[in-house]
C-alpha positions, 0 to 999 in steps of 0.5 A: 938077024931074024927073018920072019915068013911069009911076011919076009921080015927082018928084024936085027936079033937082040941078045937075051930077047926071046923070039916072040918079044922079037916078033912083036916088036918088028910088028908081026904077030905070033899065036901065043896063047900061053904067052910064049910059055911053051904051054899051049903049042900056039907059038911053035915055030920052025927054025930053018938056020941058027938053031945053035943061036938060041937057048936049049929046048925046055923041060916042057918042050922035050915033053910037048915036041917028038925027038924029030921035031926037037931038030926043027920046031921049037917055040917062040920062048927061045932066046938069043944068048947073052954071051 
């Protein structure tokens, strides 16, 4: 379950769909730019629980966010596994 704030949205999570795809299906809009692509900085999201949910920071991720925000930012990319 993907719960998005401020609108207080609940979305079941589906495995494999990335966070954005998540968000655009259940109606609420995310800045992305770049497409979800880690690229821009427009979708940065912060995880509050699950972060062991998703898929592991990209290259372009570890380079765009500091360590400390590694631990709670992450990007809409991010998808749910498939397993």
């Amino acid at each position: 379950m993907i719960i998005f704030q401020p609108h207080g949205r609940k979305v079941e999570a589906i495995k494999g769909k990335t966070i954005l795809e998540a968000a655009k299906d259940s109606g609420v809009n995310i800045n992305s730019i770049c497409g979800g692509e880690g690229l821009c900085g427009k979708c940065r999201i912060i995880v509050r629980e699950g972060r062991e949910n998703l898929s592991l920071p990209t290259e372009a991720e570890k380079r765009a966010l500091s360590k400390e925000d590694l631990m709670t930012v992450s990007y809409t990319h991010l998808t749910l596994p498939t397993n």
